[in-house]
C-alpha atoms as one frame of an Amber mdcrd trajectory, in Angstrom:
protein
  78.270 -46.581-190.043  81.742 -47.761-188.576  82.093 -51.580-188.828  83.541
 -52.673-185.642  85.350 -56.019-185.328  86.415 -58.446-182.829  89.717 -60.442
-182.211  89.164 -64.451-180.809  91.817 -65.744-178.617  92.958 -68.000-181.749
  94.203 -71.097-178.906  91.299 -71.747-177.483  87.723 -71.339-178.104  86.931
 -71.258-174.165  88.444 -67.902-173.230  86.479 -64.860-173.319  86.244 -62.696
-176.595  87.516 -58.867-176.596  85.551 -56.198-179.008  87.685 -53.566-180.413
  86.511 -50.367-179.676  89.079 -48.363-181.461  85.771 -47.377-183.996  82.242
 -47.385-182.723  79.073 -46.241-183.921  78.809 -43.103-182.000  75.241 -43.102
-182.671  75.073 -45.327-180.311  76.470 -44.303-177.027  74.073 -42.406-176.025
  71.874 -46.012-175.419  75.124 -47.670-174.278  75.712 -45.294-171.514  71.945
 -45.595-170.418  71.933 -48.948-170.198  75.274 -49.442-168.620  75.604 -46.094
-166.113  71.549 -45.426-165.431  69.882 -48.576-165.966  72.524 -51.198-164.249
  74.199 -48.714-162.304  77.449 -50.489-162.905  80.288 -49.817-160.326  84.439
 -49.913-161.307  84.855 -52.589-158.267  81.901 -54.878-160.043  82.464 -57.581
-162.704  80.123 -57.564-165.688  79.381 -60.394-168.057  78.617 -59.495-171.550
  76.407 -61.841-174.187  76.334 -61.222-177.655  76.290 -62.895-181.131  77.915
 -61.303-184.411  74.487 -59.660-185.866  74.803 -57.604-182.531  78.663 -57.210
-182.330  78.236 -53.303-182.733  75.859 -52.647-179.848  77.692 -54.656-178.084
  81.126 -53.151-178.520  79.059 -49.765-177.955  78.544 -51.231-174.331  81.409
 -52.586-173.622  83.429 -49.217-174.500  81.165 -47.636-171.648  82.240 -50.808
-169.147  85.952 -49.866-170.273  85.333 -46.607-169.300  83.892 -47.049-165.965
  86.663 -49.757-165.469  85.160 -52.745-164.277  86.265 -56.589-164.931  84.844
 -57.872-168.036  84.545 -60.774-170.126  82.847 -61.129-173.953  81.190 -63.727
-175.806  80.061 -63.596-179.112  77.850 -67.072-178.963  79.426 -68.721-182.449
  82.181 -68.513-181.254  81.255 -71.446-178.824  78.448 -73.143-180.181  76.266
 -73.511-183.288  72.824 -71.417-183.552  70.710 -72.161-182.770  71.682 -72.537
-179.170  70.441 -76.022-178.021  71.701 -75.052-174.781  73.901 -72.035-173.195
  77.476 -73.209-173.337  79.247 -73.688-170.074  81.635 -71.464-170.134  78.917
 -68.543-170.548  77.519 -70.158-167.485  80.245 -70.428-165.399  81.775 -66.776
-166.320  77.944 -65.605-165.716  78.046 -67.264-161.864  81.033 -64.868-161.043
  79.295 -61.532-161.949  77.654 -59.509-160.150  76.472 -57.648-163.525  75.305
 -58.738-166.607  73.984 -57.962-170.737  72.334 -60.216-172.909  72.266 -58.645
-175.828  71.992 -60.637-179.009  69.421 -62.144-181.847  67.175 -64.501-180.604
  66.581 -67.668-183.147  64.335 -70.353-183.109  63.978 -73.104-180.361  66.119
 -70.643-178.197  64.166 -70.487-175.298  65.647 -73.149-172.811  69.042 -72.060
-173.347  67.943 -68.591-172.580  66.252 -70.040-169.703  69.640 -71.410-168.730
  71.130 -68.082-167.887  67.937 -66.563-166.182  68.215 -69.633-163.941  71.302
 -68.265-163.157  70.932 -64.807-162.786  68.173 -65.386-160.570  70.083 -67.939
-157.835  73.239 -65.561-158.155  70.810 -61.812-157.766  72.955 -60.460-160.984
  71.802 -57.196-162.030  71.126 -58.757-165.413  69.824 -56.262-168.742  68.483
 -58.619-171.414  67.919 -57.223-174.909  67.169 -59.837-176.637  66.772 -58.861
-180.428  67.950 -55.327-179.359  68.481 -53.415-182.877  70.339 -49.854-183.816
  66.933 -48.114-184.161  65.821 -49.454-180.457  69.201 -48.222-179.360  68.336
 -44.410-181.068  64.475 -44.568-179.804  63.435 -47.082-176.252  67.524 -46.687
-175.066  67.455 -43.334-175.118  64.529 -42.895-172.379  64.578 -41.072-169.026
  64.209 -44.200-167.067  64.124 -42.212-164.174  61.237 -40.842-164.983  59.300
 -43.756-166.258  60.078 -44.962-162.976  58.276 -43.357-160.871  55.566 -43.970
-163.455  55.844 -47.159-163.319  55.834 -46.978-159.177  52.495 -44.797-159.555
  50.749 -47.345-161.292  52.313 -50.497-160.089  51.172 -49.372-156.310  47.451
 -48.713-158.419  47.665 -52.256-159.627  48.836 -53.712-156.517  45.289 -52.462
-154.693  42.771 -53.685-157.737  41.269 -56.955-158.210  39.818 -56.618-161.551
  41.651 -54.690-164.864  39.460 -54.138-167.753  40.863 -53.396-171.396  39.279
 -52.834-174.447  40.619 -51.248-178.074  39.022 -49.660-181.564  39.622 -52.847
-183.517  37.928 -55.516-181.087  39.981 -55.960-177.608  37.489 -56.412-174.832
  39.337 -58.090-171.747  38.787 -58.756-168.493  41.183 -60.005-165.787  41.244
 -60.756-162.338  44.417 -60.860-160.024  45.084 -62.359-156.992  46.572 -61.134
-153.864  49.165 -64.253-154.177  50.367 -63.515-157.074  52.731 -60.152-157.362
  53.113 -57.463-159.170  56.065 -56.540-160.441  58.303 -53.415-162.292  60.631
 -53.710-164.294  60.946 -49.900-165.349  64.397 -49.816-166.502  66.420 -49.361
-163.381  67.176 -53.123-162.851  67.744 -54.583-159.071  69.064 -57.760-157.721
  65.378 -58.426-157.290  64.593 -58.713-160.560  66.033 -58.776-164.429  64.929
 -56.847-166.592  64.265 -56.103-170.263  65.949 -53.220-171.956  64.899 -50.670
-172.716  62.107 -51.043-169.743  59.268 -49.765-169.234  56.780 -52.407-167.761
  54.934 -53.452-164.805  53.494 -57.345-164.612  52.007 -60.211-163.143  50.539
 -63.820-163.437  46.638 -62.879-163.715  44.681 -65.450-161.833  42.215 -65.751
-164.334  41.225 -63.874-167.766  37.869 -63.838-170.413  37.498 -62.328-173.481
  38.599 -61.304-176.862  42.237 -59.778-177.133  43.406 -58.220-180.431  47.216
 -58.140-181.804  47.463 -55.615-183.675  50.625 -55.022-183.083  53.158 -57.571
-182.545  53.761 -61.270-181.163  56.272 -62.842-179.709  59.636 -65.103-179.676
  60.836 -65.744-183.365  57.796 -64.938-184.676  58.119 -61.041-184.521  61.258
 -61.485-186.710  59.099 -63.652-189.181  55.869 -61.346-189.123  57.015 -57.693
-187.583  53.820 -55.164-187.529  50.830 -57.365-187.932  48.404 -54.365-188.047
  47.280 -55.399-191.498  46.245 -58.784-190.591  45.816 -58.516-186.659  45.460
 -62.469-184.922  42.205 -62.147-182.748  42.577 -64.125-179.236  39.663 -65.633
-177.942  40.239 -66.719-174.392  38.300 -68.692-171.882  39.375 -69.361-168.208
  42.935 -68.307-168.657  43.145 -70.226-171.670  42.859 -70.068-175.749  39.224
 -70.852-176.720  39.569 -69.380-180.402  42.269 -67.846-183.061  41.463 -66.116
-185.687  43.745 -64.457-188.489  43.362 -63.393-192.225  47.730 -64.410-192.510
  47.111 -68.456-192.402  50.600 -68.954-192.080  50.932 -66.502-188.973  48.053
 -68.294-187.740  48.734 -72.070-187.889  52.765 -71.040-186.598  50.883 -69.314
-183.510  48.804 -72.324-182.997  51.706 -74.470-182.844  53.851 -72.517-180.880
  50.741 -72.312-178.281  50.298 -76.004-178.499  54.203 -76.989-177.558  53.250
 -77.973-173.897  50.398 -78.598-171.729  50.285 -74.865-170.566  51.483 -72.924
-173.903  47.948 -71.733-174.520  47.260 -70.215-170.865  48.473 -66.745-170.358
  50.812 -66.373-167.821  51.875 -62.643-167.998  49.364 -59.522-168.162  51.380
 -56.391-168.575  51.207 -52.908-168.880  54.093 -50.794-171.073  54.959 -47.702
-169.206  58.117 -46.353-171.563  56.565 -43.138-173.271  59.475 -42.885-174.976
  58.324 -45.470-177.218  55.408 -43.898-179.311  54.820 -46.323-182.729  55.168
 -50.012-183.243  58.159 -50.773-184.928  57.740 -54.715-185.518  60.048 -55.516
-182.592  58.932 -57.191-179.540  61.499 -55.708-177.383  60.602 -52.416-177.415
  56.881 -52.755-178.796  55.963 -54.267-175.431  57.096 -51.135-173.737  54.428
 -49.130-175.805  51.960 -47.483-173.321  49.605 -50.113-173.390  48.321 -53.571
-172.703  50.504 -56.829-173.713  49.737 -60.290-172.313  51.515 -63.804-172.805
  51.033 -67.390-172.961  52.951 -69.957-171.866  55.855 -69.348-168.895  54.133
 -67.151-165.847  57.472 -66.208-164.642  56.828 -67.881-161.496  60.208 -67.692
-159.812  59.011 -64.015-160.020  54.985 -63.655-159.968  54.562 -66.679-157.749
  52.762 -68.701-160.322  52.217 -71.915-159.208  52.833 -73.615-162.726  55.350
 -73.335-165.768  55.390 -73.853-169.578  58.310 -74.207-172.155  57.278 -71.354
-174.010  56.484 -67.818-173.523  54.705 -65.402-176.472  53.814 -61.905-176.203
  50.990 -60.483-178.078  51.177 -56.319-178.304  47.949 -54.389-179.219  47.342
 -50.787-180.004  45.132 -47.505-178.184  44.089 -48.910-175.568  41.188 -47.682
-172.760  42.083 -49.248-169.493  40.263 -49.447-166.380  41.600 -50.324-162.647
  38.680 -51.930-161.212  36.252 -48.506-162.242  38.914 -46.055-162.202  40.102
 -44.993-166.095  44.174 -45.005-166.230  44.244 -44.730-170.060  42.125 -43.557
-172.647  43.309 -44.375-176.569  46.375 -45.247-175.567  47.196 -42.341-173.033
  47.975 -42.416-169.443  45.525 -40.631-167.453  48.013 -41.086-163.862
């Protein structure tokens, strides 16, 4: 694989960084130019703001060799390069490039503690509308697998079943190895997609393939068998082996259990950081078929055909949550039946719409 490189402005460490892209990794291109030309739509008379860190320098010069080719204004920065990791905060300069964009990547490792600075440019991307792809802990193999999706179609997927989620009240879930979940939503809190093709109205993961809300209340047992969340999919990848079993009680943790202590105790403390870390404050529904087998990364994992729900941050500048938490974990299962109210949309982990 070509090692690409990148040249610092050597005066100051406040201008923008420029990739070379004499040498890429044609490999991939392919996800570049879906993320950049189908997923953000990016225009030559639109500026684009590009986030990386130095694990992620090749994707990254992958994209920005598509943004060259469209044309558009640009400006790099690989995150060292301005502050230490991890990021206490997002430096300023990130910030105020991001405010002048109408177009933006995140695409870098995510470390732990990370969070608020994150937070930090969502705040902004929100106030400003920036079309704004995060890929957060985006890898090679996600670019050669979830990248390389037709988004178009997973949209209108994602429409069917979003306008089916929209009308039910009730969303029942249950798996082989012990899921059996029950959630009610209310008609104040929204649905959203976020299938890939990303709007002003919304940011959204890449690759996509989701639709979401804030559930207004949940009971049951949920089982990760597949992944969690934050720093902690790094740490543990595919937990199949030794899945964590959620109880939950009135939208909130009631009961953990887990045969990896160590996975266990680090989830307990990450769901104990704030007053609201243990309530779930996403329910979620992958919709990218693309993506077929857990692969131990919470990026594209959550886009499995499936159920995924989170504690901690509700996205309420989004959902219209009426609350907010520091934190924010997904938990991914596997083969899931679903249920809209008494309608079947999956069985074993297939859509049925």
């Amino acid at each position: 694989m070509p090692e690409s490189d990148f040249r610092v402005d050597q005066k100051t460490s406040k201008m923008p960084d420029r990739l070379v892209t004499d040498t890429i990794d044609e490999e991939l291109a392919p996800g570049a130019r879906n993320a950049v030309r189908v997923c953000l739509r990016l225009k030559p008379e639109e500026r684009i703001t590009i986030i990386t860190d130095e694990a992620t320098r090749d994707i990254a010069t992958a994209l920005q060799a598509e943004v060259e080719e469209i044309g558009s204004e640009h400006a790099v920065f690989v995150l060292e390069n301005y502050e230490s990791r991890p990021l206490k905060r997002m430096p300023q300069n990130v910030l105020d490039d991001l405010a002048q964009s109408q177009v933006s990547i995140f695409a870098a490792q995510s470390q732990r503690d990370e969070l608020a600075s994150r937070m930090q440019m969502s705040d902004i991307v929100n106030k400003k509308r920036i079309r704004h792809a995060h890929m957060v802990n985006i890898t090679r193999q996600i670019m050669l697998e979830g990248m390389r999706a037709d988004f178009h179609a997973i949209d209108s997927l994602s429409q069917r079943l979003v306008e089916m989620a929209r009308a039910s009240k009730r969303i029942t879930c249950r798996t082989p190895r012990g899921t059996d979940f029950v959630t009610d939503f209310s008609p104040k809190l929204k649905w959203l997609k976020t299938s890939g093709i990303i709007t002003p109205e919304k940011w959204g993961n890449l690759p996509g393939g989701e639709i979401f809300t804030s559930p207004e209340t949940s009971e049951g047992v949920f089982v990760v068998d597949g992944v969690v969340g934050d720093y902690l999919c790094a740490k543990y990848g595919d937990i199949g082996e030794t899945p964590l079993t959620i109880e939950v009680k009135n939208n909130r943790i009631s009961g953990l259990r887990c045969d990896n202590k160590q996975l266990l105790e680090e989830f307990r403390a990450y769901t104990s950081t704030d007053e609201n870390s243990n309530r779930v404050g996403e329910f979620a529904i992958g919709t990218n078929t693309a993506c077929t087998h857990v692969i131990g990364n919470i990026l594209q994992d959550e886009k499995i055909p499936g159920i995924h729900i989170a504690f901690g941050h509700p996205y309420a500048e989004h959902t219209g949550a009426d609350w907010k938490s520091k934190t924010h974990i997904d938990c991914v299962g596997r083969d899931f039946d679903i249920w809209f109210d008494g309608d079947q949309v999956m069985k074993a982990g297939k859509f049925l719409v």
